[in-house]
N, C-alpha and C positions, 0 to 999 in steps of 0.2 A: 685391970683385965688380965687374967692369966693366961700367960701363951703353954701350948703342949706341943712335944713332937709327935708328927705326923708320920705315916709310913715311907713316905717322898723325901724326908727328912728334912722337911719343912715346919715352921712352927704353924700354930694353928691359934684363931682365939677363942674362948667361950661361944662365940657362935657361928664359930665350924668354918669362917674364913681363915685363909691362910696370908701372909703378908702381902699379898696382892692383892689381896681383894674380892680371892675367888672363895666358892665353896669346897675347892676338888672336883670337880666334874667339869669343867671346859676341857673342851676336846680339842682346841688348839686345829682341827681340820685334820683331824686323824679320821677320816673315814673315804672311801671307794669314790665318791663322788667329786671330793675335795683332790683326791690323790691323781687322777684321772686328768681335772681340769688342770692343775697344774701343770702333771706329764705333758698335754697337747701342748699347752700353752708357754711352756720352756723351748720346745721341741720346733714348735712356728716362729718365736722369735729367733733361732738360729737361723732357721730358713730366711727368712724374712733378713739379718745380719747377712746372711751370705750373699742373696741379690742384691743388697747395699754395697759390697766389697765388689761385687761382680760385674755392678753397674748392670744387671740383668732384670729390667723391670717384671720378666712371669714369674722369677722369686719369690720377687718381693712380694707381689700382690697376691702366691702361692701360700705364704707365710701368711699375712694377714686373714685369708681366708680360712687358714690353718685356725688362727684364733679362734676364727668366730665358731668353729667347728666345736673347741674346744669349750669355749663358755656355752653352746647348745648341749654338748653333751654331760656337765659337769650340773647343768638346769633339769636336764632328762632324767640323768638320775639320782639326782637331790628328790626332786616327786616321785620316782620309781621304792622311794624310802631307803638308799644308798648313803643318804646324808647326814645329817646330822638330826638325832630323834628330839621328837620336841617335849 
């Protein structure tokens, strides 16, 4: 099987995989949806770190609620078509 470079300057084989396994089109969660959920959901976990250090149980439970915010939001607009196209 003949490997080719790619423009990523990765090799590629006769059918269009690259050493991974991919065809080139995994988006790896590059898009608004992906980007969003993680934002909240880094951003609650400090919170959430911080009333652990604080020993401040409305932190913590501030944080967690944080998440859940962030994985509704990140659900909202994955369906809003923000996501990943299928």
């Amino acid at each position: 099987m003949s490997q080719t470079p790619s423009h990523e300057g990765h090799t590629r084989s006769e059918h269009g995989q690259n050493e991974h396994g991919h065809n080139g089109h995994s988006h790896h969660g590059h898009t608004v949806a992906a980007w969003t959920l993680s934002i909240i959901v880094m951003v609650a976990s400090v919170v959430s770190s911080i009333g652990v250090i604080l020993a401040n149980e409305f932190v913590f439970w501030a944080g967690v609620v944080l998440i859940g915010v962030g994985l509704i939001a990140g659900k909202v607009l994955a369906s809003l078509g923000f996501g990943k196209k299928s």
